[in-house]
C-alpha positions in Angstrom: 46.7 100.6 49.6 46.0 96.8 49.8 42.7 95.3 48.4 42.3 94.0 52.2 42.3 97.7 53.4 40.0 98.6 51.2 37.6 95.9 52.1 37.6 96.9 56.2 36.6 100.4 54.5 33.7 99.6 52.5 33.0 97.2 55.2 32.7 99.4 58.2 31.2 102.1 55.7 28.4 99.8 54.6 27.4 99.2 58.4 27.4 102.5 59.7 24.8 102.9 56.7 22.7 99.9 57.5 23.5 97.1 55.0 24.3 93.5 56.0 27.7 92.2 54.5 28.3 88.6 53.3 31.9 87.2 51.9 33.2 84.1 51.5 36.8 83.2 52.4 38.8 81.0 50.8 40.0 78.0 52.1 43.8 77.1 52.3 43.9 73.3 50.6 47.6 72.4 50.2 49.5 75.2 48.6 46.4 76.6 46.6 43.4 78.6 48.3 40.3 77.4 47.3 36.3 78.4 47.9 33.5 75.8 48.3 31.1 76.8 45.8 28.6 75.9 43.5 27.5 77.4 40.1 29.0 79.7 37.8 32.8 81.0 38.9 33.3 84.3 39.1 30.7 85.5 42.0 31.8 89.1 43.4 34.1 89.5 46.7 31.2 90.9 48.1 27.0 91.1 48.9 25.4 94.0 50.8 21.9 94.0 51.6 19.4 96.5 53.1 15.3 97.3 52.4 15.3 94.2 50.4 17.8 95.9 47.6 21.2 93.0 47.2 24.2 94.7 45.5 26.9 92.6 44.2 30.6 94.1 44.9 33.3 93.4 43.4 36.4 95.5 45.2 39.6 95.9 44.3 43.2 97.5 44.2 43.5 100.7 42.1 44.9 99.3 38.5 43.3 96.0 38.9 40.1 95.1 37.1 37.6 92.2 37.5 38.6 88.8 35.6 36.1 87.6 33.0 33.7 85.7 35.2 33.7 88.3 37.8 32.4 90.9 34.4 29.6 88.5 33.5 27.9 88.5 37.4 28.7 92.0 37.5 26.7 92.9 34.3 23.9 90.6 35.3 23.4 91.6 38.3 22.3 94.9 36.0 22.2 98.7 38.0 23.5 96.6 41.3 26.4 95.0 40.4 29.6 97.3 41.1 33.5 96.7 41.1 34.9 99.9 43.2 38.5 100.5 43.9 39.6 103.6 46.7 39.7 105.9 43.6 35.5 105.0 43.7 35.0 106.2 46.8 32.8 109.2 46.4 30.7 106.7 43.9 30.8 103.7 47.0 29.7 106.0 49.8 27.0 107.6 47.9 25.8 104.4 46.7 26.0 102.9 50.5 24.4 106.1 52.1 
């Protein structure tokens, strides 16, 4: 299962249950992908927002884990930051229901 199959999942999950979905896509610069951005590296793949609660998602492939920067926005973003992979799905839908 590719990280990009999983995304559409959560995705379409997420807005059958109500929450708005941001993500930014890289840009292709030369041979490297880049992302406009400012502040700290790291932000999560993902923001869902609904009744004025904003979780930060970080999703990936089962066996992969976040990188270092992606651990420090998920631990400050506290009891709403997440990093699911399809073996979290039970955990993902009743978070998103």
């Amino acid at each position: 299962m590719s990280e990009r199959w999983w995304q559409k999942e959560v995705v379409t999950y997420a807005h059958k249950h109500g929450w708005m979905a941001y993500h930014a896509l890289p840009a292709r610069r030369g041979e490297r992908y880049v992302t406009a951005m400012m502040g700290d590296s790291g932000f999560t793949d993902w923001c869902f927002a609904r009744d004025g609660v904003i979780l930060l998602v970080e999703l990936k492939k089962v066996g992969q884990r976040p990188d270092a920067g992606q651990r420090l926005w998920l631990k400050a973003a506290g009891a709403f930051g997440f990093c699911w992979t399809p073996a979290d799905r039970a955990i993902m839908e009743a978070t998103l229901s």
